[in-house]
DOMARDREN-184981 format. One record per residue (C-alpha): x, y, z. Coordinates in steps of 0.001 Angstrom, whole numbers, padded with zeros to 6 digits, always signed. Layout:
N
XYZ...
REM end
This chain:
634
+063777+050373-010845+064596+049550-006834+061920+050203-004326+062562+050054-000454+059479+050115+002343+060656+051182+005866+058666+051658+009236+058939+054973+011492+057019+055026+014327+053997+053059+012578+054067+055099+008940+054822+053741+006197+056895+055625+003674+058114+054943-000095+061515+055837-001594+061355+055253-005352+063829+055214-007516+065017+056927-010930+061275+056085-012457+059039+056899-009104+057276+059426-008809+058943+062366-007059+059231+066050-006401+062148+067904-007894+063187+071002-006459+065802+073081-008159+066600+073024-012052+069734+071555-012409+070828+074533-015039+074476+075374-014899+075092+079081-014485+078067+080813-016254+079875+080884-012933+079954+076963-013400+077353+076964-010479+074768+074182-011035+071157+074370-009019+070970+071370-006389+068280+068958-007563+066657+067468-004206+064652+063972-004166+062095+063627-001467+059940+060820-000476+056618+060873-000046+054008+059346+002015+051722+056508+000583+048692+054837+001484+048840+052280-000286+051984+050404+001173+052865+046839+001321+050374+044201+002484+050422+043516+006341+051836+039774+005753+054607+040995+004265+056034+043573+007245+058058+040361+008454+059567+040015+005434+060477+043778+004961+061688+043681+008437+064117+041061+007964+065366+042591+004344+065801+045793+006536+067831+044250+009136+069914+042779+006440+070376+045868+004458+071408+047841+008011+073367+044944+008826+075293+043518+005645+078284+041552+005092+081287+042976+005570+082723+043861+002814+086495+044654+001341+087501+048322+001831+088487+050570-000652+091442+052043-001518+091439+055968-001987+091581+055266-005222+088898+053045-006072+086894+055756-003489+087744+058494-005697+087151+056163-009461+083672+055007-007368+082797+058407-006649+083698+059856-010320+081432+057293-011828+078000+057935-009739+075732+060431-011372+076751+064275-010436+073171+064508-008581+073761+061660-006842+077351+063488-005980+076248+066883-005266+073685+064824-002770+076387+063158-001419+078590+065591-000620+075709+067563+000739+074656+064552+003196+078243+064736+004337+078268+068509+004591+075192+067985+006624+076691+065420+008709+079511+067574+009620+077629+070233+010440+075618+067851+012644+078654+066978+014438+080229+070315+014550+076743+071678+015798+076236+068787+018408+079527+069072+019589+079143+072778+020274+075836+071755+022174+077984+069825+024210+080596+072642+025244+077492+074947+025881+075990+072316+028045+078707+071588+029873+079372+075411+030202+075967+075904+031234+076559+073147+033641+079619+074199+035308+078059+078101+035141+074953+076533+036916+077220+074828+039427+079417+077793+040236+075587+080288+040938+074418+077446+043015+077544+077046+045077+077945+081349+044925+073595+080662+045846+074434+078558+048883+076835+080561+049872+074395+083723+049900+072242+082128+051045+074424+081244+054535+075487+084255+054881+072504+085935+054738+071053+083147+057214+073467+083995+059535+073293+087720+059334+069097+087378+060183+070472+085081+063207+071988+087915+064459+069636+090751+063605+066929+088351+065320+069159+088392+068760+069776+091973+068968+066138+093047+067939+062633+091921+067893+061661+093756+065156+064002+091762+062842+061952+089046+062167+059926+090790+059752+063577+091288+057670+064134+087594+058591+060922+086617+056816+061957+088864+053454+065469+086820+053856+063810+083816+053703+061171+084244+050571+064588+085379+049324+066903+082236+049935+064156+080152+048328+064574+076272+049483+067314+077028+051869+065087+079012+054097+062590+076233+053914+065437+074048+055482+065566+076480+057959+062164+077273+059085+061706+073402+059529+064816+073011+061541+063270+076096+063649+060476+074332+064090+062235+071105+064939+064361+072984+067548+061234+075247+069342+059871+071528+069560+062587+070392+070999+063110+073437+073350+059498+073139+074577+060019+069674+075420+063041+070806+077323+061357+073207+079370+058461+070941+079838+060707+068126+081373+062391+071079+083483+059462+072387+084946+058082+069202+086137+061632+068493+087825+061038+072292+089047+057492+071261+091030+058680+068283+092194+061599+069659+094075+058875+072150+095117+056630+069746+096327+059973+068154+097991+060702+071547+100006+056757+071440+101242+058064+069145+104173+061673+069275+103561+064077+072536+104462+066036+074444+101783+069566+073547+100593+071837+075374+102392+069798+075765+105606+070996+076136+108339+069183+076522+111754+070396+077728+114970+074437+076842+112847+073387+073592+112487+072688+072272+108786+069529+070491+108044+069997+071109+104289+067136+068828+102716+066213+067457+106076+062589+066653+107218+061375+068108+110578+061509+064817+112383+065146+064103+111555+066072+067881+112579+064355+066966+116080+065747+063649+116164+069162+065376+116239+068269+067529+119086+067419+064511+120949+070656+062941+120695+072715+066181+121140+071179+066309+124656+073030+063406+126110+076323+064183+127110+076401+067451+125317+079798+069955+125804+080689+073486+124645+084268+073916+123965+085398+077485+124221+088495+078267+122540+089982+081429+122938+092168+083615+120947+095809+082726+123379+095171+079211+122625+093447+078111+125860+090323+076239+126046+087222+075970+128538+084313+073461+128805+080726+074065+129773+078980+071030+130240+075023+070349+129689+074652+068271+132531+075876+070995+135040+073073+073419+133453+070686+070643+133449+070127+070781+129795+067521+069502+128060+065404+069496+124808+061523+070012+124522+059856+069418+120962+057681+072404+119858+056485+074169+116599+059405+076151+115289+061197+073793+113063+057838+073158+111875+057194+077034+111137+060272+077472+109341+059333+074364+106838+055863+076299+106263+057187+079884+105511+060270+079226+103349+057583+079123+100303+058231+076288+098432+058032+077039+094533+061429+079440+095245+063279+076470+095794+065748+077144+093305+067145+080722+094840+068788+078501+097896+071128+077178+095273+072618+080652+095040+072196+081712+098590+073134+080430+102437+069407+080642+104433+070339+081330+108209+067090+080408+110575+067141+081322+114484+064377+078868+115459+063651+078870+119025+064569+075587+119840+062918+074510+123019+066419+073989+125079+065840+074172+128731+068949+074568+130975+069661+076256+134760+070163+079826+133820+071466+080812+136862+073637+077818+136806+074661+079106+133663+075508+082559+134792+077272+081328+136996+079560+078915+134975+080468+082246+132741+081188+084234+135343+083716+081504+136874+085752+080753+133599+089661+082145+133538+088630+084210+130722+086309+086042+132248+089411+087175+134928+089942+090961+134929+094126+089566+135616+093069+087297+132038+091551+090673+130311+094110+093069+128339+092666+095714+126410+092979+095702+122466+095476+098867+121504+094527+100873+118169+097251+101325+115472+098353+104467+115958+100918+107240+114266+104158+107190+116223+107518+108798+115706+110607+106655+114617+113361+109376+115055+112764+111182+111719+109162+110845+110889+105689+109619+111878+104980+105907+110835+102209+103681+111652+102233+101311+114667+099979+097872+113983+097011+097596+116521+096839+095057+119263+094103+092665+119850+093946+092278+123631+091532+089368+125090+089301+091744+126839+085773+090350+126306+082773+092032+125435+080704+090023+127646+077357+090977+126604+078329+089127+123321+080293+086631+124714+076842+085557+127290+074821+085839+124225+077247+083504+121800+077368+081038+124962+073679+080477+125087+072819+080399+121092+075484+077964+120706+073632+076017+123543+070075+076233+122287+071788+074859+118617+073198+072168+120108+076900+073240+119050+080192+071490+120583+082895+074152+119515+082518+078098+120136+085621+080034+118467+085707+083444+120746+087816+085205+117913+085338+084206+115267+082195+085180+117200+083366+088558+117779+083288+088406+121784+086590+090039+122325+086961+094083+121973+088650+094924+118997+090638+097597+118320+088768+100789+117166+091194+101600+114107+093728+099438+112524+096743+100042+110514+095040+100324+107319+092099+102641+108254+091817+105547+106486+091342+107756+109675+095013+106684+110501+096626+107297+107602+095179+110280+107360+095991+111186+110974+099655+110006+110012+100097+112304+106732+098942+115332+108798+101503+114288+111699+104480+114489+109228+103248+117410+108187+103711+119390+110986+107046+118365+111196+108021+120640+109053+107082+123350+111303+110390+123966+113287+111057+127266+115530+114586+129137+115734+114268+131676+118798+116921+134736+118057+118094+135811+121878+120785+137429+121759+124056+135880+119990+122820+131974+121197+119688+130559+119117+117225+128644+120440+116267+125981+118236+112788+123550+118524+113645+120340+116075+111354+117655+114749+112313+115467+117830+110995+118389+120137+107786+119099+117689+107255+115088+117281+106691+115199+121810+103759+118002+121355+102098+116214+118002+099175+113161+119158+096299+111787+118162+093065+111952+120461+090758+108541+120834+088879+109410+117425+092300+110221+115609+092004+113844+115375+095416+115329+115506+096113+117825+118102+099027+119503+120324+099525+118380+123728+099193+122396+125185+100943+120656+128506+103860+119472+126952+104366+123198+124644+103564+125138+128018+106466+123491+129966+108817+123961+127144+107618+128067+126848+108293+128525+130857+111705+126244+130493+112477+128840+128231+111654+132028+130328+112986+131012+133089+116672+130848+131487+115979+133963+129306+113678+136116+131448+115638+138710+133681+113077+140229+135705+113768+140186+139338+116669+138393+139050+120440+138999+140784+122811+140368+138827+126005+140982+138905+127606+144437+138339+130343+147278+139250+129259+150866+140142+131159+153914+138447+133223+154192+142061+134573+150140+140941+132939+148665+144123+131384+145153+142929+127619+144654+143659+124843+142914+143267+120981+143680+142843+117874+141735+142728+113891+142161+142013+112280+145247+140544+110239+144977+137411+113027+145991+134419+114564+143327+132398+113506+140659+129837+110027+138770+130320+108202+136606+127653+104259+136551+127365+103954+132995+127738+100395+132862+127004+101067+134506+123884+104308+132809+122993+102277+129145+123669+099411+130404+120873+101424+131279+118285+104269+128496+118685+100858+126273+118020+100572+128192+114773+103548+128084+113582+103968+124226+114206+100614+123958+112176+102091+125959+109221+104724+123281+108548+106924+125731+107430+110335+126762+109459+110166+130111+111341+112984+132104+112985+111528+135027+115269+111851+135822+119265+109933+134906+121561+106736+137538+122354+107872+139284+124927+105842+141217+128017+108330+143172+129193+112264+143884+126820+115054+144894+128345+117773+147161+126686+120187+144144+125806+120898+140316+126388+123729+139325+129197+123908+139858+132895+123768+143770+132891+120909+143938+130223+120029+147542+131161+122567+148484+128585+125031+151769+128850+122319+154470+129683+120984+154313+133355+120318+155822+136791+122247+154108+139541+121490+154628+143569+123389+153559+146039+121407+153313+149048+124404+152449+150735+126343+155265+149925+123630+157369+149538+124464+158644+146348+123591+158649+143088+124760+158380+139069+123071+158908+135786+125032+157069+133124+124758+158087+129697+126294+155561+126949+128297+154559+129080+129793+157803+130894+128270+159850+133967+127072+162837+133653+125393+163712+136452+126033+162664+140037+124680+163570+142967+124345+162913+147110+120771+162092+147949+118419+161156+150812+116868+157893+150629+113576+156292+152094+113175+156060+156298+115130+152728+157122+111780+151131+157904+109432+148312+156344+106602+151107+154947+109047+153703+154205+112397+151993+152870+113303+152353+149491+112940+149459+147774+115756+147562+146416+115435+146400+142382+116242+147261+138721+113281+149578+137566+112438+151667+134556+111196+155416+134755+107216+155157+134122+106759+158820+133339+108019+162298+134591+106346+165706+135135+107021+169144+136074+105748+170465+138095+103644+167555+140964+101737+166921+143726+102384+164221+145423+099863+162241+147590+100369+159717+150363+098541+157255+151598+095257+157814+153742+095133+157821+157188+092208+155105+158132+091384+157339+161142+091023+160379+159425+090639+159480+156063+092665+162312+154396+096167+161532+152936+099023+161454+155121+100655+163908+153314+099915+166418+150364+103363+167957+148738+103799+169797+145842+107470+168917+144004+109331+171133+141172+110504+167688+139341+108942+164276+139279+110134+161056+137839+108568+157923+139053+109920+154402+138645+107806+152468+140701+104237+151257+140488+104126+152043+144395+104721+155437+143566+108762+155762+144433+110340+157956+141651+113140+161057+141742+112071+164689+143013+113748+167767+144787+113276+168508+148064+114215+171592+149751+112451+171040+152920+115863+168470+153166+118788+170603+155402+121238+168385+153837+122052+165477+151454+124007+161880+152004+125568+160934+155116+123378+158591+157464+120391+161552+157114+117820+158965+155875+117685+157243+159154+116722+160197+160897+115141+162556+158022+114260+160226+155474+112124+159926+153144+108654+158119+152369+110812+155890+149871+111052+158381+147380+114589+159899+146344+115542+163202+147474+117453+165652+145491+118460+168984+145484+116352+171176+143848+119384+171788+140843+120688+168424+140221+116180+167162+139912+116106+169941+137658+118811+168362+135400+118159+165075+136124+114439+165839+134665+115816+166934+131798+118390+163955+131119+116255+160912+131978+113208+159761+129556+110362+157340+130303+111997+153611+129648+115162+154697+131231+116115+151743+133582+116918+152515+137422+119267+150620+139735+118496+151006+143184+121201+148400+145377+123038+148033+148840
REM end
């Protein structure tokens, strides 16, 4: 028999041996399958253990046992001759230990793959966690700058995230902390610039065009003091010439007063920070005292103010470069404006100022439009159009032609750039026109059907344009833009064009000859002697081309009333009338007439009127028409 005490955690225990008491489990029977039941020993838990003086001794017999001397290894064989000797329980215990063992092994090192699976799955959610977790952070970041109400979603994001929202509340906090510190340092850099500005002026001040930008109201009329003495104003004008005006000659002078200190009081300190951003412009009234009419009179002795000095500024303008309208560059002339110019003179004065630019303070007239106004290129478009509108006159077999160069001389512009015509300009070209195409009255040149060469002048027949008429609508057509071939509006038309325009149908007289022809296209076909008007100035027959006004069969004619009696000088009644004349001369038979031709009207003749006999008015009336042109000549 063996026994063995041990301690565990304060117990004792007993492991007996082949005699101790134990508990058996299992029978030990072999089965036919050659299975044999496990037999199991198991120790039990005494009481009565060894005696406390001993434990030292068990402890070092325990040590020894856990600890023994090495010993020689076996071979496999000696293993396997070792093994076949021991008892088959103590085998089949063995081998179960060792089964157990493995198992042990096998199941601890599976623990250790699922750990470190669990560990590296645990790794991978927390990094896939953090990474949720920024996104979503950054996502609230921006629902929280495009809407109030998002903070409410922002809150539900952060219960969410867990300890990374934490992290992030606190570093909200931390930064609102911050911020507010921030703005608390700001605003008390904020009042003390506003309690700076309470007797200091704004940036960017400037008074009268000097700066006092941050300056107190002392050193602003400290400055004035000093500008007094020997104080100039340079004028420099816009040819490059220069003029002085001198303070002593005004007997200038500076007298302290309340407006600098006015300005300081109403520029409202606590909006200090809005002259960063914008220029403040303040006209104090300085108290300058000068010699006004001094003054005056220095300005009104300076070259510039010369009338000889003074050239007006010239608006651009629309002009025609040979084929179309372009636009001509204004002018700037150095005439002053010099209500301005007085003004600038004495504000520079009262401010103290050394230098006055006449360009830049706007004393000199400018022009009214420039090259890039709208009003001129507008004006300019509408030119060119017009210049489409060309006239071809058809008169006879030579056309008379109006180009663009003769349209661009009656297109202009007014003050205000309205385009218009110049009427003058179209008139004279209308009555150039009818007086080498209107024949009305004038001498031509012809042979009578005997071949004697003549000549006649006056009368009212021939060619004669309306030019009243003809200027209207050649102002129309140049507005249509569009080219136009017509003639000319005529008030009176003749039969043809050329120096015999009454054509190849006629009535000739020949007051000469006393005789008289009615050509018909071109051949005569009646002819006849007549008796012609009394050779003197109320009776003569006048001399002219003339076209018959009317005829009628048969007439009374009527002359003139006598002023003394106040009845017509005569009363006769005619078979045949045909007047041609708006004086009442015309063709008619009269046989109160003893004979015809001959020198008879200088004895016998007529009121003016053309006598026939009673047979050849009779045909005549019955040839002729109303239109029919008459030549009466020497």
């Amino acid at each position: 028999m063996f026994t063995r005490y041990c301690l565990e955690k304060g117990n004792r225990y007993y492991m007996g041996g082949t005699n101790d008491k134990r508990r058996r489990q299992g029978s030990g029977n072999r089965h036919a399958d050659g299975r044999v039941d496990d037999i199991e020993y198991f120790s039990y838990r005494l009481d009565d253990g060894p005696d406390e003086e001993n434990i030292e001794e068990i402890e070092k017999k325990e040590k020894k046992r856990k600890n023994p001397r090495p010993r020689a290894q076996r071979s496999d064989l000696q293993k396997a001759q070792f093994t076949a000797e021991l008892p088959k329980e103590i085998r089949t215990q063995k081998a179960k230990n060792l089964a157990r063992k493995e198992l042990q092994k096998q199941h601890g090192q599976k623990q250790h793959e699922q750990k470190r699976t669990h560990q590296e799955e645990s790794v991978k959610k927390n990094s896939q966690h953090r990474e949720e977790s920024r996104k979503s952070s950054e996502m609230q970041l921006k629902q929280n700058a495009k809407n109030s109400s998002g903070s409410h979603s922002a809150k539900q994001n952060h219960q969410k995230n867990g300890k990374s929202s934490e992290k992030k509340e606190q570093m909200k906090k931390k930064a609102l902390f911050i911020a507010g510190g921030v703005l608390g340092a700001a605003a008390l850099v904020y009042l003390g610039f506003a309690f700076y500005f309470t007797k200091h002026f704004y940036f960017n001040t400037t008074i009268n065009g000097n700066d006092f930008s941050g300056k107190t109201v002392k050193e602003a009329e400290s400055y004035m003091e000093k500008q007094v003495q020997g104080y100039t104003l340079t004028l420099k004008e816009n040819d490059g010439g220069t003029e002085v005006i001198s303070g002593e000659d005004i007997s200038l002078e500076y007298l302290p007063g309340k407006e600098l200190e006015k300005i300081v009081k109403d520029q409202n300190a606590f909006l200090w920070i809005r002259a960063l951003f914008q220029k403040g412009s303040a006209e104090a009234k300085v108290d300058v005292q000068y010699d006004e009419a001094a003054l005056d009179a220095l300005i009104s002795g300076l070259q510039c103010m010369k009338p000889e000095n003074q050239t007006p500024s010239v608006s651009a303008k629309p002009t025609f470069d040979g084929n179309t309208f372009v636009i001509t560059k204004e002018v700037e002339g150095t005439q002053l404006d010099q209500e301005v110019f007085r003004q600038k003179i004495k504000e520079k004065i009262s401010g103290f100022q050394h230098e006055m630019d006449l360009e830049k303070e706007g004393c000199y007239l400018k022009p009214k439009f420039t090259e890039d106004s709208p009003e001129v290129v507008a004006a300019r478009d509408k030119m060119n159009s017009y210049l489409g509108g060309t006239v071809t006159y058809q008169m006879g077999a030579t056309p008379e032609g109006i180009d663009k160069a003769k349209l661009a001389e009656w297109i202009t512009v007014d003050e205000n750039m309205n385009v218009t015509f110049t009427t003058d300009g179209i008139s004279a070209y209308v009555r150039d026109l009818a007086s080498r195409y209107d024949t009305v009255g004038k001498t031509r040149s012809f042979t009578t059907p005997t071949g004697k060469a003549a000549t006649v002048s006056g009368g009212t027949y021939g060619w004669s344009i309306d030019e009243p008429a003809e200027i209207e609508q050649l102002k129309a057509d140049i507005a249509g833009g569009k080219p136009v071939q017509r003639e000319p509006i005529y008030e009176k038309r003749a039969a043809s064009f050329g120096a015999t325009d009454w054509g190849n149908t006629y009535a000739e007289v020949d007051l000469s000859a006393q005789h008289m022809w009615y050509i018909q296209n071109g051949n005569v076909v009646l002819e006849t002697d007549i008796v012609s008007g009394f050779p003197t100035p109320d009776r003569i027959t006048p001399e002219g081309v003339y076209d018959v006004l009317y005829k009628e069969s048969p007439s009374v004619l009527v002359g003139e009333k006598d002023p003394e009696t106040g009845q017509p000088i005569y009363e006769t009644e005619v078979r045949y009338w045909m007047q041609f004349t708006w004086s009442g001369v015309g063709f008619h038979d009269a046989d109160w007439q003893p004979a015809f031709g001959g020198s008879l009207y200088q004895s016998a003749g007529s009121h003016g009127c053309i006598n026939m006999p009673i047979d050849k008015a009779g045909q005549l009336l019955n040839l002729i028409s109303a239109g029919v042109p008459v030549i009466c000549h020497y």
